[in-house]
C-alpha positions, 0 to 999 in steps of 0.5 A: 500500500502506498501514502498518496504524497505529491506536489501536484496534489496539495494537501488541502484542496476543493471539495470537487478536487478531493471527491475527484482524486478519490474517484481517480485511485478508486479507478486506478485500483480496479484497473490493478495498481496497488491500494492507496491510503491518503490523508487530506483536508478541505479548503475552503470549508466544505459540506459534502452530501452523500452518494444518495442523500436527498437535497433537490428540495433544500437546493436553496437553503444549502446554497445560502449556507456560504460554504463549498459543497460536492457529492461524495461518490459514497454513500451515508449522509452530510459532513461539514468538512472544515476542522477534521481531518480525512483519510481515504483508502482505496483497495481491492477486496482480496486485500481485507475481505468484504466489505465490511470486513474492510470496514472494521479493519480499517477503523481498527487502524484509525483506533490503533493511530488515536491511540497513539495521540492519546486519545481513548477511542473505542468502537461504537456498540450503538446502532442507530437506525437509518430512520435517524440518520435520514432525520437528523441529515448528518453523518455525525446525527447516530453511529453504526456498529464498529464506528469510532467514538470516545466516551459514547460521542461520534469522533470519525464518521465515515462511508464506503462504495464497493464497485468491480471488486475494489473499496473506497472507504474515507471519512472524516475524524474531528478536530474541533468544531461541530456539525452544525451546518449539516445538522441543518439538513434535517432542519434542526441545529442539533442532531450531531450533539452526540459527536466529539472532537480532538479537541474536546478529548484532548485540549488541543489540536494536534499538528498535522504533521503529528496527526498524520504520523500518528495514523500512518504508524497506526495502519502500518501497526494493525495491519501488518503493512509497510507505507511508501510514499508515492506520487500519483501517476500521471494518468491518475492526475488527469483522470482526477482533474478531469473527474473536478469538473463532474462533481463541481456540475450541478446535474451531479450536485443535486441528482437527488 
């Protein structure tokens, strides 16, 4: 597996940008090169929708929000990008199994990098219903088995799509702040109260430097692995700025 590092891909970009090179290692994995793990965050601050999540009819009320907005290529429901931190990983199914499978693996590394910051993370027991979900708008409005959280509050939020044999998995773990702009999605101002940050936990916020450290050692760890470095390709680089220009259309911002 390698660590996306290049650049030409800077380390904060556009929600479209992000969602594009997503999408661009997402294709290049089923097409046979090796899985990706990537760290990023979001400039401006952007709220990003789920693959399916209904929004046409709150076209208006979003777009008065201020912020950036993209549809993820995932499924689950809205997250505020701005103070957290994203990781994606992108891998062939015979690399941890099914999906799910993947799913825990994967957030067991993210347990295995908290943990290295101090932080007393542990997976979620709760199942919320998707009936909340739907409700409160927002990622952060419940948890599903296995997620991760701290003292029973949400910290990582994360969703996956599953396509030719190859998982994109990413998400979105907290820094500070809240979800407050997602939250209104289901038309209230609190239905992500159950959900933490870094800096709640903590005190503080760690530099991005020492978080990324922190959760590359924490993959390698748990999954037995060894991190390179890597540039994307340059057919991956085109591909990923070809794909910014889809998901900046509004025919795949507001599909549904």
């Amino acid at each position: 597996m390698h660590t996306a590092a290049d650049s030409v891909v800077p380390e904060a970009g556009s929600g479209a940008f992000n969602m594009a090179v997503d999408h661009a290692l997402f294709e290049s994995v089923q097409n046979g090169a090796v899985p990706a793990l990537r760290f990023y965050r979001w400039q401006p601050a952007c709220l990003s929708l789920g693959r399916n999540q209904p929004a046409r009819s709150q076209q208006n009320e979003i777009e008065s929000l201020n912020v950036d907005l993209v549809r993820r290529p995932t499924g689950g429901m809205a997250v505020l990008h701005d103070c957290e931190l994203t990781y994606s990983v992108v891998l062939p199914v015979t690399t941890l199994g099914s999906p799910r499978n993947a799913y825990v693996s994967i957030n067991g590394a993210l347990l295995s990098g908290l943990a290295k910051l101090g932080v007393p993370a542990q997976p979620a027991e709760a199942d919320t219903t998707r009936v909340t979900f739907r409700n409160g708008g927002s990622c952060f409005a419940g948890t599903a088995p296995g997620e991760v959280g701290v003292a029973g509050r949400k910290l990582v939020g994360s969703a996956q799509r599953y396509e030719h044999r190859t998982i994109l998995q990413h998400g979105s773990i907290l820094l500070d702040g809240d979800q407050s702009v997602a939250d209104l999605l289901g038309g209230t101002r609190d239905s992500a109260r159950g959900a933490t940050a870094l800096r709640r936990v903590l005190g503080r916020v760690p530099e991005w430097a020492e978080l990324v450290d922190a959760f590359r050692s924490g993959f390698e760890e748990h999954l037995g692995i060894a991190l390179a470095p890597a540039s994307l390709a340059f057919n991956e680089l085109a591909r990923a700025r070809e794909l910014t220009h889809h998901y900046a259309t509004n025919e795949w911002t507001w599909r549904v």
